[in-house]
C-alpha positions in Angstrom: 0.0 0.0 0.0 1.4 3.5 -1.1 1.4 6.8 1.2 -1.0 8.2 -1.0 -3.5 5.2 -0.8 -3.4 5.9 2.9 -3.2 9.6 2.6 -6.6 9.4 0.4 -8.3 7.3 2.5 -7.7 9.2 5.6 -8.7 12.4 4.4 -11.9 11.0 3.7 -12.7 9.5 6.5 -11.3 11.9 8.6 -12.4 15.3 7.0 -10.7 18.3 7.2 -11.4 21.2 9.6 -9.1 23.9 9.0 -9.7 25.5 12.7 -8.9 23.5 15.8 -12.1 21.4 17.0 -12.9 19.4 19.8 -12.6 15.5 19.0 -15.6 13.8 18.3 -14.6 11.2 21.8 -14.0 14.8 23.5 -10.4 13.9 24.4 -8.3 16.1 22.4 -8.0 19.5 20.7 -7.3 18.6 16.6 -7.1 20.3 13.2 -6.8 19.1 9.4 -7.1 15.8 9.1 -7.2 14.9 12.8 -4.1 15.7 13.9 -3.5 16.4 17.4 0.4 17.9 17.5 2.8 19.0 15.2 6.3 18.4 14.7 8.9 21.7 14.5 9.7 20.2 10.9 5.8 19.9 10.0 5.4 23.7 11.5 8.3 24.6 9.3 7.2 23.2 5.9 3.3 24.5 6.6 5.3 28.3 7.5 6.5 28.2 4.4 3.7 27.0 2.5 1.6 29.6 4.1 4.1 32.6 3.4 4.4 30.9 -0.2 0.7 32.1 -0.5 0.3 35.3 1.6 3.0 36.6 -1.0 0.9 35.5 -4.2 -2.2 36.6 -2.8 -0.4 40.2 -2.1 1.0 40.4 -5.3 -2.7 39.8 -7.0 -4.6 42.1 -4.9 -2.0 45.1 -4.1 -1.5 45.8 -7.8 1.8 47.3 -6.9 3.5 44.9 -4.7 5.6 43.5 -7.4 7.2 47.6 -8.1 8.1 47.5 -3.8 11.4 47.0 -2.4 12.2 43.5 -1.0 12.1 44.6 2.8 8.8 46.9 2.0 7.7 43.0 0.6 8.5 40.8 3.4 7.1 43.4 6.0 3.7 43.4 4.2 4.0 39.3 3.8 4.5 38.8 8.0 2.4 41.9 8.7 -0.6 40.1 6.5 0.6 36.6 8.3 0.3 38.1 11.5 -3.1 40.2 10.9 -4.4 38.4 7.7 -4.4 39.7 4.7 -7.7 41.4 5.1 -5.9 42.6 8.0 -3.4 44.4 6.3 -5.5 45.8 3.2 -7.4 47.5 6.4 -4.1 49.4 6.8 -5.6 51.9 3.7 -3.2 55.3 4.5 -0.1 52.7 5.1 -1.2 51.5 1.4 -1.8 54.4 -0.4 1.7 56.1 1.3 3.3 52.5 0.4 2.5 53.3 -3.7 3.9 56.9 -3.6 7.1 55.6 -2.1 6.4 57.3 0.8 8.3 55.2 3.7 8.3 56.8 5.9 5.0 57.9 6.1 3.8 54.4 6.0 5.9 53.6 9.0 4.3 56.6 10.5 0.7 54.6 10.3 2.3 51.6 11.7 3.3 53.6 14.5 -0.5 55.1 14.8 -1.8 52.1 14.8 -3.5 49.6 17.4 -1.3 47.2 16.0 1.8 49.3 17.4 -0.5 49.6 21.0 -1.3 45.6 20.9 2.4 44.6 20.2 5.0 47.3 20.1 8.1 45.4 19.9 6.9 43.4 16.2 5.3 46.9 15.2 8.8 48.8 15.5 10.5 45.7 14.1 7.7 46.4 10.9 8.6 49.8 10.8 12.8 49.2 11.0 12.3 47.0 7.9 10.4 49.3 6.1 12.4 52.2 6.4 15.6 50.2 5.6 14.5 51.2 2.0 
């Protein structure tokens, strides 16, 4: 029997939740496909897969991602993991500053923002990176 024979068959028998949920015996928190822990090696490959797609779903619906500076990039990319990428497109000024090649007025809104009141430390870290530009 093949990986992927036993892959199929669990996922269908399993079902995939893509938010944690209580087991159906009521013994353990689980996701997916009814796992109930992670490996650091498992969390590394799905952090990647994730950013993977945060950075081509940026790229589609901030029409000038591509045209940003590498840093400007990755800052938008781990504030979107962070917040979502809804999230981030809520940060409207930050954007609009962001296109103009404004910097450092788009570190400004960082720094007006409740993300900079909820966790200062990440939200200077943002706003370092940005202005590295």
């Amino acid at each position: 029997m093949s990986d992927e024979t036993l892959a199929f068959g669990i996922e269908k028998r399993e079902g995939f939740k893509s938010k944690p949920y209580w087991d159906p015996i009521g013994e353990k928190w689980t996701i997916g496909y009814g796992f109930t822990y992670m490996t650091k090696e498992e969390a590394h490959i799905t952090l990647h897969i994730r950013l993977h797609h945060i950075h081509q779903e940026l790229n589609t619906r901030i029409h000038f991602f591509w045209r940003l500076p590498t840093n400007v990039q990755e800052v938008l990319v781990e504030m979107a993991f962070q917040m979502g990428v809804d999230g981030l497109l809520g940060f409207k000024k930050m954007l609009k500053h962001l296109e103009a090649g404004n910097y450092e007025m788009a570190a400004k809104e960082i720094k007006d923002s409740k993300l900079y009141q909820q966790v200062p430390k990440r939200a200077e870290y943002y706003i370092e990176r940005m202005l590295e530009t």
